[in-house]
C-alpha positions in Angstrom: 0.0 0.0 0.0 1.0 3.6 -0.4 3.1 5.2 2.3 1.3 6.7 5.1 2.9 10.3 6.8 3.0 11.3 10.0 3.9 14.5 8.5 5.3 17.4 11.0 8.0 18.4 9.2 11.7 17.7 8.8 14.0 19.8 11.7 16.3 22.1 10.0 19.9 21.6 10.3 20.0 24.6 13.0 16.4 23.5 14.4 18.9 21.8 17.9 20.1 25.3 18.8 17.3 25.4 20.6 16.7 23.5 24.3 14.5 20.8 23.8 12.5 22.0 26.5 11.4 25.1 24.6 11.2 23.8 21.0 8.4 25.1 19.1 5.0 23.3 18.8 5.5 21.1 15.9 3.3 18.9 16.2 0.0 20.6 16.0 -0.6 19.8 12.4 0.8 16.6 12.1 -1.1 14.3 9.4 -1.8 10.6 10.3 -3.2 7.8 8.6 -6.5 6.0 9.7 -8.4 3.2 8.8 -10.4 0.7 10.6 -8.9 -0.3 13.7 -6.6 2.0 14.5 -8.5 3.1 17.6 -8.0 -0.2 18.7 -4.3 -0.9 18.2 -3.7 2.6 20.6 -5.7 1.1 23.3 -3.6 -1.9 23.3 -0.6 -0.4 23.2 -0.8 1.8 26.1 -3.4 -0.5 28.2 -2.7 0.2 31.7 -1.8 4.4 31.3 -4.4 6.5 33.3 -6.3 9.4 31.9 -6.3 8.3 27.9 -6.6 11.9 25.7 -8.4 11.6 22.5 -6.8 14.0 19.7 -8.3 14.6 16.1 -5.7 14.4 13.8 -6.0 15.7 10.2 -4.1 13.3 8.2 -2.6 12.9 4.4 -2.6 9.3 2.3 -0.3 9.6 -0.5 -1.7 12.4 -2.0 -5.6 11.9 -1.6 -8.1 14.0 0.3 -7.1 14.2 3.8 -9.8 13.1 6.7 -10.0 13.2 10.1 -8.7 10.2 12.3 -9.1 9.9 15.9 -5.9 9.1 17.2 -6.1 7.4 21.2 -2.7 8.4 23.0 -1.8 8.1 26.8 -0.5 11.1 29.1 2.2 8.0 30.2 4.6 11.3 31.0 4.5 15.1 30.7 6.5 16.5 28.4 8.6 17.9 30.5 9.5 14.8 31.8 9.7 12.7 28.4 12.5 15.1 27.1 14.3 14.3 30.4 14.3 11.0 29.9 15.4 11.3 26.2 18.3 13.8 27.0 19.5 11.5 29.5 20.0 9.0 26.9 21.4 11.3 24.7 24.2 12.3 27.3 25.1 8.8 28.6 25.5 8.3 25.1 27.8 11.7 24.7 29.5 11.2 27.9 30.5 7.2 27.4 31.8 8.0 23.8 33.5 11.0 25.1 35.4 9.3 28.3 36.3 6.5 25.8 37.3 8.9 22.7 35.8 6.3 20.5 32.6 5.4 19.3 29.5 7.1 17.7 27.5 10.0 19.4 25.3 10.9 16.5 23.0 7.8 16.2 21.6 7.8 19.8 21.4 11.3 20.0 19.0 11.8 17.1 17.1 8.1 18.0 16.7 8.6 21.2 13.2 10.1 21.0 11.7 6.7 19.0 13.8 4.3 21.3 12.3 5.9 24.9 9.0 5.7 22.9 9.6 1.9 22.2 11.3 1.0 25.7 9.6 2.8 27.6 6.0 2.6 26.4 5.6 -0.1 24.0 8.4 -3.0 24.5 7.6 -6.2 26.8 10.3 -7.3 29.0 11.6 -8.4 32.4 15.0 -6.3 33.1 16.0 -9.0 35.5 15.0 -12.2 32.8 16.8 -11.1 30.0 15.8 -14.4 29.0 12.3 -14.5 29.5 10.9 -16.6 26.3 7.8 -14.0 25.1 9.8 -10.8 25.8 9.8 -8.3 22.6 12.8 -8.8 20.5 14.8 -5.8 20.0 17.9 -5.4 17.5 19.7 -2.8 16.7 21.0 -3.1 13.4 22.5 0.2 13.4 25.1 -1.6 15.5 27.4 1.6 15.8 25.2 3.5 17.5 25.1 0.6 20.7 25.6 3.0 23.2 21.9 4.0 22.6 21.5 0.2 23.4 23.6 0.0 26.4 21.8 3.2 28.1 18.4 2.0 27.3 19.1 -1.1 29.2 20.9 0.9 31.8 17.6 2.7 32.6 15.4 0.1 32.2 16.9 -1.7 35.3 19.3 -4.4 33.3 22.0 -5.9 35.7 24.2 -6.1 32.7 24.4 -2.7 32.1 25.7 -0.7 35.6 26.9 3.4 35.8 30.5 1.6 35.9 29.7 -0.6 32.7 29.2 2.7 30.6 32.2 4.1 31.9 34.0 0.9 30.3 32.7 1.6 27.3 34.9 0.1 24.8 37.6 -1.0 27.4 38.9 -4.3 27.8 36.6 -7.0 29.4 33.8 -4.8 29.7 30.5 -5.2 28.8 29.7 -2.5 26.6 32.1 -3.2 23.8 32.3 -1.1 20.6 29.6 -2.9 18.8 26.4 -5.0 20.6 27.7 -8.4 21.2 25.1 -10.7 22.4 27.4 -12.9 24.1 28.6 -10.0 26.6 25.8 -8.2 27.3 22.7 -10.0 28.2 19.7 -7.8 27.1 21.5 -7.7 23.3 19.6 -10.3 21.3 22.0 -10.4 18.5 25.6 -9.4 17.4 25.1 -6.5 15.5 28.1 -3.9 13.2 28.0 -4.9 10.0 25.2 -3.1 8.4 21.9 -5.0 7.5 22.9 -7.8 9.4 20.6 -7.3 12.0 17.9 -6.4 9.8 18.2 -10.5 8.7 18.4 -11.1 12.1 15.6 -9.8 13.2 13.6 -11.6 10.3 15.2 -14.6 11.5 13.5 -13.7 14.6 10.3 -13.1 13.6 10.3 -16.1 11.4 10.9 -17.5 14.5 8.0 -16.7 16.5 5.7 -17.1 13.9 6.4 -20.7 13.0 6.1 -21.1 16.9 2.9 -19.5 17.2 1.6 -21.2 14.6 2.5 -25.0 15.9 1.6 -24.1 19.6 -1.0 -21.1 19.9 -4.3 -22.4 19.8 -7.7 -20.5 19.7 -8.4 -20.3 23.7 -4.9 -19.8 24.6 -2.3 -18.0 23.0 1.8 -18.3 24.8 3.7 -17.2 21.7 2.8 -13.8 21.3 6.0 -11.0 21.2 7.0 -8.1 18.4 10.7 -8.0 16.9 11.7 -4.4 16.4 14.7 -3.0 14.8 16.3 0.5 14.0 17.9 0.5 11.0 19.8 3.5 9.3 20.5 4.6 5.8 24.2 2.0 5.8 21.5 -0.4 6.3 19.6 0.3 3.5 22.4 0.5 1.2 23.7 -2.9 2.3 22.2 -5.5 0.0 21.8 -8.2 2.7 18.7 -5.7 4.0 16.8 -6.0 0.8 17.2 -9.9 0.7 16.2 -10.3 4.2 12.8 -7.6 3.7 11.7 -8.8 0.6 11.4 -12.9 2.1 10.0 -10.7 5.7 6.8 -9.2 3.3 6.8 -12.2 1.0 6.2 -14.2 4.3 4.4 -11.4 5.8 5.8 -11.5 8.9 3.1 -9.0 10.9 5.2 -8.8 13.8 8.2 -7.3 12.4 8.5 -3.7 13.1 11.4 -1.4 11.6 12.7 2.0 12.5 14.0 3.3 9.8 16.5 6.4 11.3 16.3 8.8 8.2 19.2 10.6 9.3 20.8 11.6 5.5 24.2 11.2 6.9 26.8 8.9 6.3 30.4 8.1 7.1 31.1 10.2 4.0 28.7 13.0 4.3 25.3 13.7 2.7 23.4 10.5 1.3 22.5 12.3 -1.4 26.5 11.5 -3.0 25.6 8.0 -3.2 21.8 6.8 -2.0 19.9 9.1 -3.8 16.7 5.9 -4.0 13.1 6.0 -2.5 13.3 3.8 0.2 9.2 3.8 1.5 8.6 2.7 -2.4 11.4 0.3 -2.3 9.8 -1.3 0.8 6.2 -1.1 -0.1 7.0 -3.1 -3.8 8.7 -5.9 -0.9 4.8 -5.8 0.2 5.6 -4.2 3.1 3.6 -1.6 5.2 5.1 2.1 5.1 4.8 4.9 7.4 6.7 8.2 7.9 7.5 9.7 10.9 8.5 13.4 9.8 9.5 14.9 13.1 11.2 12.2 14.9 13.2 14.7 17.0 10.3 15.9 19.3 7.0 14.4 17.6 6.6 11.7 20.0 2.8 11.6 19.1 3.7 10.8 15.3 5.8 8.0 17.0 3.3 6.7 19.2 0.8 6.6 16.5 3.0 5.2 14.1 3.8 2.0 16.5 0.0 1.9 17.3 -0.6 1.8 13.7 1.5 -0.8 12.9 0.1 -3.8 15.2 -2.6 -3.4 13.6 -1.6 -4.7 10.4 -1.8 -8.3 10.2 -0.3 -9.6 7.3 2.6 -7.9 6.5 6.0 -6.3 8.6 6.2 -2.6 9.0 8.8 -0.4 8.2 8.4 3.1 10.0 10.8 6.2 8.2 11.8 8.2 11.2 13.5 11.6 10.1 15.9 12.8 12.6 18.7 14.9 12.9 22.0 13.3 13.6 23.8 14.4 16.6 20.6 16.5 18.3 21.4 19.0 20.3 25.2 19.2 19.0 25.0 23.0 17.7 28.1 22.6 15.5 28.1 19.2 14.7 24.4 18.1 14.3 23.0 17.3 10.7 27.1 16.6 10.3 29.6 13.5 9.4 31.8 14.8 11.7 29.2 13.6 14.2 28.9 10.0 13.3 31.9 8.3 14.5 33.9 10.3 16.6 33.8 11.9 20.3 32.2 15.1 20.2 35.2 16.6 21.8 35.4 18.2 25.4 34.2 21.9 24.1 31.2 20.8 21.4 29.9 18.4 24.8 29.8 21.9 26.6 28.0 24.1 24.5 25.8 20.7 23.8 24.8 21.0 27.9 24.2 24.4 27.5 22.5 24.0 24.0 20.0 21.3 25.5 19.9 22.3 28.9 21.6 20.1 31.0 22.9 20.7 34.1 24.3 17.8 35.3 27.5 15.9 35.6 29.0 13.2 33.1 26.6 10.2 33.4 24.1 11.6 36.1 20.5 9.8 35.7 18.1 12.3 37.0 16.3 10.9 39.9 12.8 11.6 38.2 14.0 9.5 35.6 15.1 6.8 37.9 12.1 7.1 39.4 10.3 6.7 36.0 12.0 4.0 34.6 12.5 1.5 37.6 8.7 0.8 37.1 10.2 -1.9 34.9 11.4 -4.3 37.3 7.7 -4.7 38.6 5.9 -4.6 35.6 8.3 -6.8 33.7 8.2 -9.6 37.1 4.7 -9.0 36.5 4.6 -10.0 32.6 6.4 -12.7 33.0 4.5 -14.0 35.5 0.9 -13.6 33.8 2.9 -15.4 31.1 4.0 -18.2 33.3 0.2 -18.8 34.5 -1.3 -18.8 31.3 1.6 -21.2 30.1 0.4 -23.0 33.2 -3.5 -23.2 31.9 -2.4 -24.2 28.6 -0.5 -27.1 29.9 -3.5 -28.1 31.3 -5.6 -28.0 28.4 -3.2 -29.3 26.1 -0.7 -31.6 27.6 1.1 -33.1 24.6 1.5 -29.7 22.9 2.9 -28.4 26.2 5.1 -30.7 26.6 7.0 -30.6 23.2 7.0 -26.2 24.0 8.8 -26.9 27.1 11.3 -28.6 25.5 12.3 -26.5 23.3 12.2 -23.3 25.2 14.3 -25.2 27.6 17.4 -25.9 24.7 17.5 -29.4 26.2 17.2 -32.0 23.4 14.8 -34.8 23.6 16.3 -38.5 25.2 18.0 -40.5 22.8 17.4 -38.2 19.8 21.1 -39.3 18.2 19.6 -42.7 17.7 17.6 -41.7 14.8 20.7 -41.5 12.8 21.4 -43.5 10.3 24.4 -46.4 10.6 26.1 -47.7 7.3 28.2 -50.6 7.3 30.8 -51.5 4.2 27.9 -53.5 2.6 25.5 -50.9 2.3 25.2 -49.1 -1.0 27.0 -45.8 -2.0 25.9 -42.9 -2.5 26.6 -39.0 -2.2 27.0 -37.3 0.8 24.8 -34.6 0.1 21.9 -37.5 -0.6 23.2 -39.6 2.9 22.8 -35.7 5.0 19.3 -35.6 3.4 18.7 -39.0 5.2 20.1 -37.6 8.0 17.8 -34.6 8.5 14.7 -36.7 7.7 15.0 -38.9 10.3 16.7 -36.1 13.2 13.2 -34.6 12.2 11.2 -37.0 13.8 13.2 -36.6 17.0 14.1 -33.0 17.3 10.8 -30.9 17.2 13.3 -27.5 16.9 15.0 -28.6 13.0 13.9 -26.1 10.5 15.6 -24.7 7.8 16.1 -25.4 3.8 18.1 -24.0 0.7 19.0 -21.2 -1.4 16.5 -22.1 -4.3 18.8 -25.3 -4.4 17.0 -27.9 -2.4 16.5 -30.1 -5.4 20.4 -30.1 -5.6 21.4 -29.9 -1.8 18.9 -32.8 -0.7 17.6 -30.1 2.2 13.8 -31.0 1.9 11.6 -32.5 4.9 9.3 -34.4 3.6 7.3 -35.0 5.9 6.5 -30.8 6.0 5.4 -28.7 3.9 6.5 -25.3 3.4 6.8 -22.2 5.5 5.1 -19.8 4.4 2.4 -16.7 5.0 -0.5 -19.1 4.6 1.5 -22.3 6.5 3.6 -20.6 8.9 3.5 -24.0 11.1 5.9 -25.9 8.2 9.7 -26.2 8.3 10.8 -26.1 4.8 11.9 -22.5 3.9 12.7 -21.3 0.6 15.3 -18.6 0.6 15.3 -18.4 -3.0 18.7 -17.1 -4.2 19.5 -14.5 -1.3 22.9 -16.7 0.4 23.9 -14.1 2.8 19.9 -13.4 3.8 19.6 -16.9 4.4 22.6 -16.5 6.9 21.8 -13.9 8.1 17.7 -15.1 9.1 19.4 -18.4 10.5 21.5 -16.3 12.7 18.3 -14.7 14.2 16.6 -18.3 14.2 19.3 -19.7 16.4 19.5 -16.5 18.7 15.8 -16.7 19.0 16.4 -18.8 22.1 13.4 -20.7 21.9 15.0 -24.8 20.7 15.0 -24.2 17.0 18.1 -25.4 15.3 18.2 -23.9 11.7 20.2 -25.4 8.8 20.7 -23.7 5.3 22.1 -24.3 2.2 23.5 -23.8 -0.3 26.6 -24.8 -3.3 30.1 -24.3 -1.1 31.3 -21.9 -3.4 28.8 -19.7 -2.8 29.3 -19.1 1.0 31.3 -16.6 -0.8 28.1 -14.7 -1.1 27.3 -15.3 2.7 30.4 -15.3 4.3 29.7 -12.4 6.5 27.1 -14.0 7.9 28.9 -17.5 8.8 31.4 -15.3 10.6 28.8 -13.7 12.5 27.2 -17.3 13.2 30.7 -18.1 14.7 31.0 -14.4 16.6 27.8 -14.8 18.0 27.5 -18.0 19.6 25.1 -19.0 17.0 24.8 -22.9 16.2 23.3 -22.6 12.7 24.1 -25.6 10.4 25.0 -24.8 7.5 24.9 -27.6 4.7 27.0 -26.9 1.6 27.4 -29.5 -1.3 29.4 -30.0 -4.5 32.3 -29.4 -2.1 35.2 -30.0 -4.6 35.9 -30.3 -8.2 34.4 -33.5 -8.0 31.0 -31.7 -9.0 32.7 -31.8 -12.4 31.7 -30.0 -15.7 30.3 -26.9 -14.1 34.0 -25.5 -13.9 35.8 -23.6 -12.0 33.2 -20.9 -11.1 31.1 -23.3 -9.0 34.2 -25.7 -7.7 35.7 -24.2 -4.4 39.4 -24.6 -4.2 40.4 -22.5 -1.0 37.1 -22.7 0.7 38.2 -25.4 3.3 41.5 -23.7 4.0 39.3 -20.1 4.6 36.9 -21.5 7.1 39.2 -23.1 9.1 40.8 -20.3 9.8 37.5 -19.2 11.1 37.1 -19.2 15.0 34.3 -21.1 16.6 32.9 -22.8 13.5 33.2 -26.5 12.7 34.3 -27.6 9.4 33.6 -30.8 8.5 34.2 -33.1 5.4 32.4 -36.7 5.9 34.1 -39.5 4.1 30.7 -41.4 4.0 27.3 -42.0 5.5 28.6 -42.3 9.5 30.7 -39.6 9.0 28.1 -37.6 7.9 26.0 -39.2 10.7 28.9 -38.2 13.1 28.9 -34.7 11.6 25.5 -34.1 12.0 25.6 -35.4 15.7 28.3 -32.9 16.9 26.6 -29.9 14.8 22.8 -31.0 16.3 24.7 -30.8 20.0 26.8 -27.6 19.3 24.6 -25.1 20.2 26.7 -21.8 20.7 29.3 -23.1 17.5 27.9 -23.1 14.2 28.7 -26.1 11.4 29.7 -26.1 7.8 28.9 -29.5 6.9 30.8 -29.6 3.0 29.4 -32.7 0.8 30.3 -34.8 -2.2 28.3 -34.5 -5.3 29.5 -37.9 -6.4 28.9 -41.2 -5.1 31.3 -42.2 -2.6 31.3 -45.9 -1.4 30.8 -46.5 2.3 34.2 -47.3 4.3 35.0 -49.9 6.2 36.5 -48.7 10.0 34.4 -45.2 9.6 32.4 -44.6 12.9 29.8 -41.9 13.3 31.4 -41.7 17.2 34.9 -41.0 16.0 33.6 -37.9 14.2 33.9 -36.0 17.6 37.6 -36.6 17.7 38.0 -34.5 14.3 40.4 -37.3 13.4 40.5 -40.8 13.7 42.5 -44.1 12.7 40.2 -45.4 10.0 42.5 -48.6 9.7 46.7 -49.5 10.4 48.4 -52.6 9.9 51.5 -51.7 12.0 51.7 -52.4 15.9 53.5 -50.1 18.5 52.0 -46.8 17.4 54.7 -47.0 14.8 53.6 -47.4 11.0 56.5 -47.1 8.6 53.6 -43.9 6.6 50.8 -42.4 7.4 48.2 -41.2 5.1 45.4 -38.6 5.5 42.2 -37.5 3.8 39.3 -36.2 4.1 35.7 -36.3 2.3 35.8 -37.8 -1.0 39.7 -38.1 -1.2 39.6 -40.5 1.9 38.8 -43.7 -0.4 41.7 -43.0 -2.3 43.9 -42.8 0.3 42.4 -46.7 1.7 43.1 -47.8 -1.3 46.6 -46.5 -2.2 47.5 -47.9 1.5 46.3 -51.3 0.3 48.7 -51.1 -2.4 51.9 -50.0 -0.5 50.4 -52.6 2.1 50.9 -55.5 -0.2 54.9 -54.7 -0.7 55.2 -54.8 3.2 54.9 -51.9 4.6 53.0 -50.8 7.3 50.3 -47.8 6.4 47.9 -46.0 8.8 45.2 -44.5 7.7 43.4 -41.6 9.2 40.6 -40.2 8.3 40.6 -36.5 9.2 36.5 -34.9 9.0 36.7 -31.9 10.8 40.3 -29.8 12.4 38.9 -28.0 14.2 37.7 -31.0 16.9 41.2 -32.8 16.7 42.7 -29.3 17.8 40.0 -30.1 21.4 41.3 -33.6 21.8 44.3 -33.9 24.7 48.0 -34.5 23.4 47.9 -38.4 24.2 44.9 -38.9 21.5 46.7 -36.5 19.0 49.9 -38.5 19.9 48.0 -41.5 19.4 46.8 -40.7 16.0 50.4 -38.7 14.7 52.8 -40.2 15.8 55.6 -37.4 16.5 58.4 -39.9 15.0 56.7 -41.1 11.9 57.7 -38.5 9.8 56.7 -40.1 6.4 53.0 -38.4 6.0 50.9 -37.7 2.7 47.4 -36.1 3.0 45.6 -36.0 -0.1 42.5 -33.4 -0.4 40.8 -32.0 -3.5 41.3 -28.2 -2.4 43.9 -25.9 -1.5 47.6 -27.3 0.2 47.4 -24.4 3.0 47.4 -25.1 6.4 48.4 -28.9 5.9 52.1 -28.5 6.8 51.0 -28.5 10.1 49.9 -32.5 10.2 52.0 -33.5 7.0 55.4 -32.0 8.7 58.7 -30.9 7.1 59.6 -34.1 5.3 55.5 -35.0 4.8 53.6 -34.5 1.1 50.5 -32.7 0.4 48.2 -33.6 -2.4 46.0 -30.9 -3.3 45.3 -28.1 -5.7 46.9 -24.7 -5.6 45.0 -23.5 -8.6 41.1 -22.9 -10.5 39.6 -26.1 -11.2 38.7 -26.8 -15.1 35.4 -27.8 -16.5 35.5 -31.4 -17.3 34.0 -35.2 -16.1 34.7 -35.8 -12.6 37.0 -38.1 -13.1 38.7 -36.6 -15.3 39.6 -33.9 -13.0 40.8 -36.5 -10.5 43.2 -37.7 -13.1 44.6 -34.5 -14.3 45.4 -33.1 -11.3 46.8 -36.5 -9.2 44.0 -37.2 -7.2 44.6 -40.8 -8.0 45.7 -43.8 -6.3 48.7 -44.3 -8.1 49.9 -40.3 -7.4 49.4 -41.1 -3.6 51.5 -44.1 -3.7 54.2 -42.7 -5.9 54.1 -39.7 -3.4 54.2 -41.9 -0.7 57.2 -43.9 -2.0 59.1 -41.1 -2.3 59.1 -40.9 1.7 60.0 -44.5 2.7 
């Protein structure tokens, strides 16, 4: 639909030269849009406030008649009060950026209005739960502007988030770092810096309680019901990750999704207008999304209010809400400026801002009557949760089964004896891919583990991702657990982040081709900053995929992810590996997993064990005694068969040949000296490893004196096995190689 304005008029540049306390009346002819139910959705929102005022609001819809709307708001604070409040923010914001000489002063000085509005007013949550399961969601994608975050929590009663803790801002160990970091600060839903990455977070989120609402809310009792909201700025919006993850948010129209879109017109650079020159409203209305703008979001709290209570009531698609501000308010030489973005204001500019605002008080003061204001949270959030808990009670009650399965989930404890739904292969049982043996493996961890959702990059004929016992999610079927990305890689990421973080039992997968985490790799890092156990599932791992050529056959990929922190990187040999690797990704909540699988077929081996996975590497078989075989060779994935077999052939001249089969580096680095020992042998120096991708990082397990078989260069269109032939993946290169060393 058209974009609705809450039209009061865009501040001047100079318009903060004036103390918020005696800015002029703008709001008087602010236009808002109505339609049926609006009255409603303000009732709702402010339940509980005394003395409602009703206000007749000329309003403006994309250029038709105006009418008259009558707009219910709450007296929840004068004025007076209200631009207390907000000033406070502003100057903890000022004052921590200026103690640590780092950070960003203009975002939260020109948002705080809209976030005291949504804290304050609007948001659910219990201050001393961060973790309370139907809290609102809030993410700041904007992550450069956290300490807007951090003194929103401050305020709102948050033990993580102390007067000491903003004087640390940005110091070492504290817990307001330089960007929100979920895994510091409890109250900060999701890792958040690189722009639009939290806007695909929060979809993930709201995806999240959606397909939850669906599968447990029924019509007499409802215990999935929170909002995701998100301020967003114009990096944001320039980022293409944003667009991927809005356009699946309105094709899924994901109701309870709820943007703020900080219309500041400055970036790092300067003026917008040098580079991001687009209609953004239009852009999100063609993603079906609804629109509204927010004119005045320096002082029009009433256009924000309104613009919140307008948006629950739409019930079929997310909201975006343009909020125009002024960057650095208040600042009266650096407002509406660059030089405000990312840098202290300097000792002189935070003067004449005190004296430009009128504030009297000392760096990092809260003023007792908005103490007093704000610690109304710790009651009424105790009190939330606690209605919640009693009507999670009565639904138990009523609905047993279902009640049980939601506890579960919620709890992150998975069911009893869920790992023995995965498959076991022995040498007898056919081969086959291991893309086609990890689709096996999530229809049957399906059955058992009510939290598995995910699905594919528009590839899931090709990455063997479907369920099939589900159908798909979608705005009609929200309750399914397929989900079509369509070709949006890093959105994907991105949404399974927020999935994960959602903290509610769901374990997300996605997929895609491996080469093309290229086009997600921001968000796999994030996965792995973040504590975020998404598992990723990425086939046609090598040039074994064959005459689609180098553009789709990933060389350094392997090599590139582990050197990743906090991600596992696995490479199955066959169907227990993958098995194996699917067990350890399944229990590895707060570390994501790149599971990387064969196009071709690949026989299953004798000696592989879906236990042994967990090691990283294992002995897969070794004809010597001692712990002393005369060679040892390695592989991993598909290149592990050739290795068996080029040890049978060095076997039969009388040597003794270990074979180990090495899935995933990153667990052998966890397992004690004595196992490592056990498996590498410090004095059997004669080591080939053989891998169809790049040579890096194997000197460390081959040695000085051992060989590496691997490809330093593009792949070539061409048969599979061709490939293999040309560039010595091939039994007979491995034993040659390994000759060389005895």
């Amino acid at each position: 639909m058209a974009s609705i304005q809450c039209n009061a008029g865009r501040l001047a540049a100079s318009a903060p030269s004036l103390p918020t306390s005696s800015q002029p009346d703008r709001v008087a002819s602010a236009r808002f849009a109505s339609y049926t139910g609006l009255r409603q959705a303000s009732k709702s929102l402010f339940a509980g406030a005394s003395s409602p005022q009703i206000r007749a609001l000329p309003i403006h819809r994309s250029g038709k008649a105006s009418a008259t709307a009558v707009v219910e708001t709450a007296q929840k604070a004068d004025t007076k009060l209200i631009d207390l409040s907000v000033n406070t923010i502003r100057f903890l914001a000022v004052d921590a950026v200026e103690k640590a000489n780092s950070g960003h002063p203009g975002l939260p000085m020109g948002c705080a209005p809209m976030s005291h509005i949504l804290f304050d007013e609007v948001m659910r949550f219990n201050p001393k739960n961060p973790y309370w399961f139907n809290r609102d969601r809030f993410v700041l994608s904007a992550g450069h502007g956290c300490m807007l975050q951090y003194a929103l929590l401050h305020l709102a009663g948050y033990d993580s988030v102390k007067e000491e803790d903003l004087k640390q801002f940005r110091q070492w160990g504290s817990r307001t770092p330089g960007h929100p970091e979920n895994f510091e600060t409890p109250g900060v839903e999701v890792t958040t810096g690189p722009l639009g990455q939290g806007v695909g977070n929060a979809v993930g989120l709201a995806l999240a309680e959606a397909n939850l609402a669906a599968r447990f809310n029924k019509p007499d009792a409802t215990i999935v019901d929170h909002y995701t909201y998100v301020i967003l700025g114009d990096g944001c919006n320039m980022e293409g990750i944003s667009n991927e993850a809005a356009s699946l948010a309105g094709h899924w129209g994901l109701n309870k999704l709820i943007c703020f879109y900080d219309d500041n017109h400055i970036s790092i650079d300067g003026s917008t207008d040098i580079a991001f020159t687009e209609d953004v409203v239009k852009r999100f209305e063609a993603l079906g999304w609804h629109t509204i703008w927010v004119k005045n979001g320096n002082t029009g709290y009433d256009e924000i209010r309104a613009a919140i209570a307008e948006a629950k009531t739409i019930k079929d698609k997310p909201t975006m809400i343009k909020v125009t501000t002024t960057i650095g308010y208040g600042s009266p030489n650096k407002a509406n400026s660059y030089s405000v973005h990312g840098s202290a204001l300097g000792s002189k500019e935070v003067d004449a801002t005190r004296k430009n605002l009128g504030w009297p008080y000392e760096p990092f003061v809260v003023p007792e009557e908005v103490k007093s204001h704000w610690s109304k949270h710790t009651k009424l959030g105790a009190d939330l949760e606690a209605q919640w808990e009693a009507s999670l009670a009565a639904y138990e009650k009523k609905y047993p089964t279902e009640a049980a399965e939601f506890k579960q989930l919620i709890s992150g404890e998975l069911p009893d004896g869920w790992d023995k739904a995965l498959p076991v292969y022995t040498p007898e049982s056919p081969g086959d891919a291991t893309r086609n043996l990890s689709q096996t493996n999530l229809n049957a961890l399906v059955k058992v583990l009510p939290g598995l959702i995910g699905g594919s990059a528009d590839l899931a004929s090709s990455n063997m991702t479907l369920l099939k016992a589900y159908g798909d999610f979608q705005k009609s079927t929200p309750e399914e657990r397929n989900v079509r990305f369509g070709v949006r890689e890093h959105g994907m990421g991105a949404i399974s982040n927020g999935i994960a973080l959602h903290g509610s039992g769901l374990i997300p997968y996605c997929a895609t081709f491996f080469v093309f985490t290229d086009y997600m790799r921001g968000a796999i890092r994030l996965s792995a900053l973040a504590e975020a156990g998404v598992i990723y599932v990425m086939t046609h791992d090598s040039i074994g995929l064959g005459e689609d050529g180098p553009t789709h056959q990933p060389i350094e990929h392997l090599a590139s992810f582990r050197a990743m922190p906090n991600i596992f990187m696995f490479r199955p040999a066959d169907g227990n590996e993958t098995a194996g690797s699917y067990k350890v990704a399944v229990l590895s909540r707060k570390t994501p997993s790149i599971l990387a699988l064969s196009r071709q077929k690949l026989p299953q081996l004798a000696g592989s064990s879906i236990d042994a996975v967990s090691k990283g590497a294992y002995i897969l078989s070794d004809n010597s005694s001692g712990n002393k075989p005369d060679l040892i060779l390695i592989g991993t994935g598909s290149e592990v068969e050739i290795a068996a077999k080029a040890a049978d052939v060095i076997r039969k001249e009388g040597k003794s040949v270990r074979v180990v089969s090495f899935p995933c580096w990153e667990l052998f680095e966890k397992q004690s000296d004595e196992y490592k020992e056990s498996v590498f042998p410090s004095e059997v120096t004669a080591r080939v490893s053989v891998e169809a991708g790049s040579t890096f990082g194997w000197g460390k397990y081959v040695g000085s004196r051992g060989v590496a078989i691997g490809l330093d260069r593009f792949g070539a269109s061409a048969p599979a096995g061709t490939l293999y032939k040309e560039f010595g993946f091939t039994v007979d290169n491995v034993v040659a190689k390994a000759k060389s060393l005895l």
